[in-house]
Each structure stands twice: as C-alpha cells, then as structure tokens.
ZAMAR-538351 format. One record per residue: residue in three letters; x, y, z of N, C-alpha, C in turn. Coordinates in steps of 0.2 Angstrom, whole numbers. Last residue first. Layout:
ROGU   aa   n_xx   n_yy   n_zz  ca_xx  ca_yy  ca_zz   c_xx   c_yy   c_zz
ROGU  ALA      X      Y      Z      X      Y      Z      X      Y      Z
...
end
This chain:
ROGU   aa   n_xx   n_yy   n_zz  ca_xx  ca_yy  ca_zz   c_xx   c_yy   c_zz
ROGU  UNK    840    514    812    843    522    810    845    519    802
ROGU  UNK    825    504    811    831    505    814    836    512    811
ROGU  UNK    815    501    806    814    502    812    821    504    816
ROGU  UNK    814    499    793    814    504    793    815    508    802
ROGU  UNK    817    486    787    819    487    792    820    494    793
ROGU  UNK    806    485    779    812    488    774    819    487    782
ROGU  UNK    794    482    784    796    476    780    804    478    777
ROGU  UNK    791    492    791    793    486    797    797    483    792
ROGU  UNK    789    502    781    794    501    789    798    496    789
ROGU  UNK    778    496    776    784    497    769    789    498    776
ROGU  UNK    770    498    786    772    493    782    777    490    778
ROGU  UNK    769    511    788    773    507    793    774    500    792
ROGU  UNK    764    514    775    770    517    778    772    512    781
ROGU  UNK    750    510    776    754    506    772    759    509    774
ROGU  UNK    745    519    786    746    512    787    749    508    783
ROGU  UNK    748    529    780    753    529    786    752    522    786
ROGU  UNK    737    532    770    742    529    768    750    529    773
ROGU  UNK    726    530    777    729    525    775    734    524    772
ROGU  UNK    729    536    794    728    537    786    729    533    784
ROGU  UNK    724    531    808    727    532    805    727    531    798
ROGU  UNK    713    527    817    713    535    816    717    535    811
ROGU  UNK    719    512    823    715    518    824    716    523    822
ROGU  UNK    730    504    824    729    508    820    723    514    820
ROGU  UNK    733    490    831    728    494    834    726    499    826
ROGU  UNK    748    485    827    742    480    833    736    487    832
ROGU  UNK    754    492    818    752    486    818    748    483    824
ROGU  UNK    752    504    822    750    502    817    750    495    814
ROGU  UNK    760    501    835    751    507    834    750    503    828
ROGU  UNK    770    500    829    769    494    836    762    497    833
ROGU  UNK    775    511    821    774    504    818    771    500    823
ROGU  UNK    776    522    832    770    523    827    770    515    822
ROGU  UNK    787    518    841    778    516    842    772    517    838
ROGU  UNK    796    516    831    795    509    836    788    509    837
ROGU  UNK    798    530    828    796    524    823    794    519    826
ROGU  UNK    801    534    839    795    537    837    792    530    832
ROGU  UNK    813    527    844    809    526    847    801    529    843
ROGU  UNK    823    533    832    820    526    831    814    525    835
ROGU  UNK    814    550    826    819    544    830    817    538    832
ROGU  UNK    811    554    811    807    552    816    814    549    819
ROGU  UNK    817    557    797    816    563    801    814    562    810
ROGU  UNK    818    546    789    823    553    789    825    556    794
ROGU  UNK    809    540    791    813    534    792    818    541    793
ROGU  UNK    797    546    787    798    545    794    804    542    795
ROGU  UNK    800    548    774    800    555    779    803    551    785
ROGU  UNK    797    536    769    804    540    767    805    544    774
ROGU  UNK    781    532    770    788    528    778    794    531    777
ROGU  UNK    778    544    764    774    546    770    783    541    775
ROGU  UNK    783    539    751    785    545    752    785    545    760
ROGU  UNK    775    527    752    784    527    751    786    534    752
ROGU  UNK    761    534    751    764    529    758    772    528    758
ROGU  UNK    762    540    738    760    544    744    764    539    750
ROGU  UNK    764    526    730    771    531    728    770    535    736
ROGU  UNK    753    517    735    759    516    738    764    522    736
ROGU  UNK    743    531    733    740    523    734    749    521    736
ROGU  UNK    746    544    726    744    541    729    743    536    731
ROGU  UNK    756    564    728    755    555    725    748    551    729
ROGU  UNK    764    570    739    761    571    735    762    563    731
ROGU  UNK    760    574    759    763    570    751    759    570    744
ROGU  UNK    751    579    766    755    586    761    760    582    759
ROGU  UNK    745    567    774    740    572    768    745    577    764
ROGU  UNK    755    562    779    753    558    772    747    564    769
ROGU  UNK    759    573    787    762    572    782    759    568    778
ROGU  UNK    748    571    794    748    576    792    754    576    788
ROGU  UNK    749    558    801    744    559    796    743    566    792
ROGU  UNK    759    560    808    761    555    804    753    556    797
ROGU  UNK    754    568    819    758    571    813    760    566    808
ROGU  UNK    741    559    823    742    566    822    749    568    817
ROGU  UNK    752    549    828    747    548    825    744    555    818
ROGU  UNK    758    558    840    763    553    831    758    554    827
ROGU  UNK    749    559    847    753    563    844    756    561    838
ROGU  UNK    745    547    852    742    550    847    745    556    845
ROGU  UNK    753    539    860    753    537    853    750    544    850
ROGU  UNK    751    542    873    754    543    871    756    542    863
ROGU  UNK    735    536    873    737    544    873    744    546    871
ROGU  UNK    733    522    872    733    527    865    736    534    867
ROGU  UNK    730    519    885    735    514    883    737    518    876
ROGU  UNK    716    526    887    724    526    889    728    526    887
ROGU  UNK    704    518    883    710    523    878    716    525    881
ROGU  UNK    698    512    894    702    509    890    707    512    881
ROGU  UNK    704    518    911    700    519    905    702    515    900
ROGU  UNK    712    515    920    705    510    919    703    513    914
ROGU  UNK    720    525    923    722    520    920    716    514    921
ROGU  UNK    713    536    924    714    535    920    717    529    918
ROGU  UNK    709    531    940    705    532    934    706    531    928
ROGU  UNK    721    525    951    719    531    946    716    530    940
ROGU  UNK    717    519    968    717    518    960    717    524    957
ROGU  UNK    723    522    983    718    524    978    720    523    971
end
C-alpha cells in the first residue's frame, strides 16, 4: 500500500517548515533593515542553529524559499556566500 503523504506535493517542505517558521521570527525581532536586518538574521543563525539546521534552511532557500522573509532570504545568502554553512 502506497502512503499518501508521500504523493503530496508539499511533503518534501514539512520537515523545513519549522526552521522556516523560527528563521522568520527572528528576521521580524532584528532590528534594522534591507541587508544590516538580514546580517543580523545569517549572525544568529550562524550562532545559534546546528550545521545540519543551516544546511536545510540555506538548501530551502536556495532551491524553493516559499514563505520566507525577506530578509532570511538574503541571510541564507550572506550564509552560503560567508561559508556560513559550517561551525
């Protein structure tokens, strides 16, 4: 028997959208805007997140990004490009 969930085509997000979720909730309670807000937003997560959290919040935001703030999308940017993906 096939499982359902796995034919849906948002699946493949469930595990992401947590991160998603608190990665935007911290670009809301940084303070600043346009890149200062997004260098705060990739600071934290580079801090606070384990490599593996970082791997899928930048993998998400660079292939898909859906739902996420704008300034987490420029975060994962300032990431990738800082080698933020590693400790």
């Amino acid at each position: 028997m096939s499982d359902p969930q796995a034919q849906h085509p948002q699946h493949d997000r469930k595990p992401v959208e947590p991160l998603v979720k608190m990665a935007n909730q911290i670009a809301v309670n940084m303070a600043g805007a346009g890149d200062e807000q997004a260098a705060a937003v990739a600071a934290h997560i580079k801090k606070f997140w384990s490599p593996l959290m970082r791997r899928q919040i930048c993998e998400y935001g660079t292939t898909d990004g859906e739902g996420l703030h704008p300034a987490v999308r420029r975060a994962v940017q300032l990431l990738d490009s800082n080698q933020g993906l590693s400790a």
